[in-house]
MARROMAR-81588 format. One record per residue (C-alpha): residue number from 1; residue in three letters; x, y, z negated. Coordinates in steps of 0.2 Angstrom, whole numbers, plus 5000, padded with zeros to 4 digits. Layout:
BEGIN
<pt num="NUM" residuo="ALA" px="X" py="Y" pz="Z"/>
...
//
This chain:
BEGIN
<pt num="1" residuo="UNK" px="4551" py="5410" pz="4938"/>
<pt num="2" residuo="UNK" px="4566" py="5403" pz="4942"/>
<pt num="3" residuo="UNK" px="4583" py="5411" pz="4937"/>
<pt num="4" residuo="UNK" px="4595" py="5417" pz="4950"/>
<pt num="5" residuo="UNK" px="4610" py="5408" pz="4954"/>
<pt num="6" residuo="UNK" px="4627" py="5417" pz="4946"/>
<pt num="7" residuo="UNK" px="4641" py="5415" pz="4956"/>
<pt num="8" residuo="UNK" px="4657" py="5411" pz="4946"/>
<pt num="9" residuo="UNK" px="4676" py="5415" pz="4952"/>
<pt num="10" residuo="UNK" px="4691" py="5405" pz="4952"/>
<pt num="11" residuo="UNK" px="4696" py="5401" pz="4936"/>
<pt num="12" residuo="UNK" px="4679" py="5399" pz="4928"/>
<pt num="13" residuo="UNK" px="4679" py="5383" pz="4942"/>
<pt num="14" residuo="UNK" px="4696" py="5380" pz="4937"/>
<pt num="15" residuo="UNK" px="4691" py="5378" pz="4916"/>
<pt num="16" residuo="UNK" px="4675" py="5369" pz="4922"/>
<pt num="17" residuo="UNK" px="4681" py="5356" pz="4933"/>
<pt num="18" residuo="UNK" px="4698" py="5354" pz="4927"/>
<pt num="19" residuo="UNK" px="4706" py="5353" pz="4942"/>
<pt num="20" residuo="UNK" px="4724" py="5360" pz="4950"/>
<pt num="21" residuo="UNK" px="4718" py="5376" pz="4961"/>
<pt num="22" residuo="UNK" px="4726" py="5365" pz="4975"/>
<pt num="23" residuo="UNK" px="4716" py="5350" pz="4972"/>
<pt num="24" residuo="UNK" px="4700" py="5361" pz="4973"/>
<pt num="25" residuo="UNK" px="4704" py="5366" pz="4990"/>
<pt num="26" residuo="UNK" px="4709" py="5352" pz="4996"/>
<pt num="27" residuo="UNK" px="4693" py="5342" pz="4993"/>
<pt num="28" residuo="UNK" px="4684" py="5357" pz="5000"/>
<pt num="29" residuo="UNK" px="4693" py="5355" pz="5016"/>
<pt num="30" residuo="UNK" px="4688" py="5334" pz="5013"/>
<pt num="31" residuo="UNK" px="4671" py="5342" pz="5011"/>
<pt num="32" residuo="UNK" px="4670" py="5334" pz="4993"/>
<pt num="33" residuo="UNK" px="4670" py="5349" pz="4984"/>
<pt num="34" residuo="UNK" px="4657" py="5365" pz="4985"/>
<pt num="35" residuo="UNK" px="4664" py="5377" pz="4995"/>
<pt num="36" residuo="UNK" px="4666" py="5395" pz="4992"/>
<pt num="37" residuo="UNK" px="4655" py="5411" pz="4998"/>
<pt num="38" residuo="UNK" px="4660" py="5425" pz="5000"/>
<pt num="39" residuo="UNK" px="4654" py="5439" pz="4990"/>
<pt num="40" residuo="UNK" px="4665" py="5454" pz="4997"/>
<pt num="41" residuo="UNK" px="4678" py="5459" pz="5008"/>
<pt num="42" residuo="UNK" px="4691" py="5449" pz="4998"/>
<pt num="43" residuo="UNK" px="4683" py="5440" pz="4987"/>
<pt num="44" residuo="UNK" px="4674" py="5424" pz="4985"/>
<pt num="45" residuo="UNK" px="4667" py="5413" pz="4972"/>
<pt num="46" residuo="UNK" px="4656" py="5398" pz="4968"/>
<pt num="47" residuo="UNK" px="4636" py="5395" pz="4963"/>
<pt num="48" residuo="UNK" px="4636" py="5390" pz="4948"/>
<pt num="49" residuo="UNK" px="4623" py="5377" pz="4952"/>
<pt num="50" residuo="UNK" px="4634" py="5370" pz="4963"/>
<pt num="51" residuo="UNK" px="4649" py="5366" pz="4951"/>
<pt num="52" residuo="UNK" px="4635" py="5360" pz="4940"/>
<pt num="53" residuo="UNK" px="4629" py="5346" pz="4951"/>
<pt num="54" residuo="UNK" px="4646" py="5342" pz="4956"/>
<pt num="55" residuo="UNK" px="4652" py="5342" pz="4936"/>
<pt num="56" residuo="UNK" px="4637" py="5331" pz="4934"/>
<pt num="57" residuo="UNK" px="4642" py="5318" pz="4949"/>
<pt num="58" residuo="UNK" px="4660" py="5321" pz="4958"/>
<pt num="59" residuo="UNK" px="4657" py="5304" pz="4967"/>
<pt num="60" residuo="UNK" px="4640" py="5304" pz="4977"/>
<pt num="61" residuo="UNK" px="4641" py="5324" pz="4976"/>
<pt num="62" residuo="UNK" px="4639" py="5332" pz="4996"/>
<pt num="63" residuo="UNK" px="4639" py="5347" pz="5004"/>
<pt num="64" residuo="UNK" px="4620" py="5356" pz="5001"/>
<pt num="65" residuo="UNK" px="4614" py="5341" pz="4989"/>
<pt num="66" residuo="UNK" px="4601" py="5349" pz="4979"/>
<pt num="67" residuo="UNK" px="4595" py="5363" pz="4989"/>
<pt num="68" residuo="UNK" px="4580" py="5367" pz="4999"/>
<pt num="69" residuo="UNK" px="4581" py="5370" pz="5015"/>
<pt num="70" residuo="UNK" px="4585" py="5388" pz="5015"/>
<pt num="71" residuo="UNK" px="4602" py="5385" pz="5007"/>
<pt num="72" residuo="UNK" px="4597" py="5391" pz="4990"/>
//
């Protein structure tokens, strides 16, 4: 069975990736990096499997690389 995604906040991304809080969404908005969801009214975070797959390949990463076709 497979294990459900966790979502991870800001500085968890931050430790992982070792980018600058800007440079993070700044390539979101180039559509580089994974962006966030939103997980309540005023807050957001990451899947953790996609920081992974962008950890692994920051080059050839893109936006729903590695996902089936129902986003997950």
């Amino acid at each position: 069975m497979r294990q459900p995604d966790r979502i991870i906040r800001l500085n968890t991304v931050l430790d992982r990736t070792g980018l600058s809080r800007s440079t993070i969404y700044r390539k979101i908005t180039e559509g580089t990096f994974p962006p966030q969801i939103r997980i309540s009214v005023n807050g957001a975070g990451w899947r953790e499997s996609d920081i992974d797959r962008w950890v692994a390949n920051p080059v050839t990463w893109r936006p729903g690389s590695g996902r089936d076709l129902n986003g997950v």
